[in-house]
N, C-alpha and C positions, 0 to 999 in steps of 0.2 A: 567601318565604312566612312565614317566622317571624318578620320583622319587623313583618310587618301585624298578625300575634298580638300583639309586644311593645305596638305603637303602639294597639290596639286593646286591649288590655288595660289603657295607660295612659291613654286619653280615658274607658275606664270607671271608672277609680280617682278620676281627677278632675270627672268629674261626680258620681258619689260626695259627694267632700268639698264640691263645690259645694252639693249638695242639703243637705247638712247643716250649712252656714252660711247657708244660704238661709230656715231654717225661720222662722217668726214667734213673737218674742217670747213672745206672747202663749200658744202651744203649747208653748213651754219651761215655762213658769211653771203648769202642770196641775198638781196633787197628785197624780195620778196617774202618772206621765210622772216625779215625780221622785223618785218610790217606787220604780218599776221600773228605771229607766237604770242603777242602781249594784249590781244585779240581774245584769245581763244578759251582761257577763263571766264570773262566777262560773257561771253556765249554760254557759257554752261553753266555758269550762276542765272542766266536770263532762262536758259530752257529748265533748269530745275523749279526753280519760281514759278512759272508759266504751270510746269503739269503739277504742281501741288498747287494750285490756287484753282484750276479751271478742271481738275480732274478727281473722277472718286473710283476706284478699280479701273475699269473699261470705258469709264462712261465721261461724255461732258457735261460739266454744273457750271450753273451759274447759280452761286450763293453769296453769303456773309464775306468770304473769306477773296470777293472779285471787290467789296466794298471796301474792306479790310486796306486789300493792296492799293485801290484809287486814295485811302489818306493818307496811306505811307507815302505813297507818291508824292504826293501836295507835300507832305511833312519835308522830305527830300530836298523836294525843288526852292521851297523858302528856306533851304540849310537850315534847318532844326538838326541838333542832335539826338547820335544816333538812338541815346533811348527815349528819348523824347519819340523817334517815330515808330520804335517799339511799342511804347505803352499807346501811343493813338492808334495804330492799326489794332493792338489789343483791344484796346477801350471798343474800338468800332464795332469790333466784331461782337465781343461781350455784349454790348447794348442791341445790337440788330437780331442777336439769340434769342437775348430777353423777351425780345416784342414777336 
């Protein structure tokens, strides 16, 4: 049974990429289309963040881990390096566990 999953999960990946070398030229080359496309990861890096920091199953929190993200932020914003704002959103969280 779980191979039908694998096999079927990989004829959807590949018609996926199919569809997407499939498009027409001519759809590529939109100003709008090439405004958006470089867009649309930074969207889903922002919505994955978002439900792992503010969510736990079903439910919304507000924990450790909304403090976590506000140092990272500040870390960000003064351009600290990147693990520089690794280990303070860690640090944060570790110490606000502690207490």
């Amino acid at each position: 049974m779980i191979w039908a999953g694998v096999i079927a999960a990989s004829a959807a990946c590949y018609g996926l990429k199919l569809a997407g070398i499939s498009l027409p030229q001519s759809w590529l080359q939109d100003a709008r289309l090439q405004r958006t496309i470089p867009l649309i990861p930074i969207a889903l890096l922002a919505a994955l963040v978002a439900t792992q920091t503010f969510s736990t199953g079903r439910h919304l929190v507000l924990d450790v881990r909304a403090a976590a993200l506000a140092v990272a932020i500040i870390a960000v914003l003064l351009r600290a390096p990147f693990l520089v704002v690794v280990a303070a959103a860690a640090a944060t969280a570790a110490l606000l566990r502690l207490i």
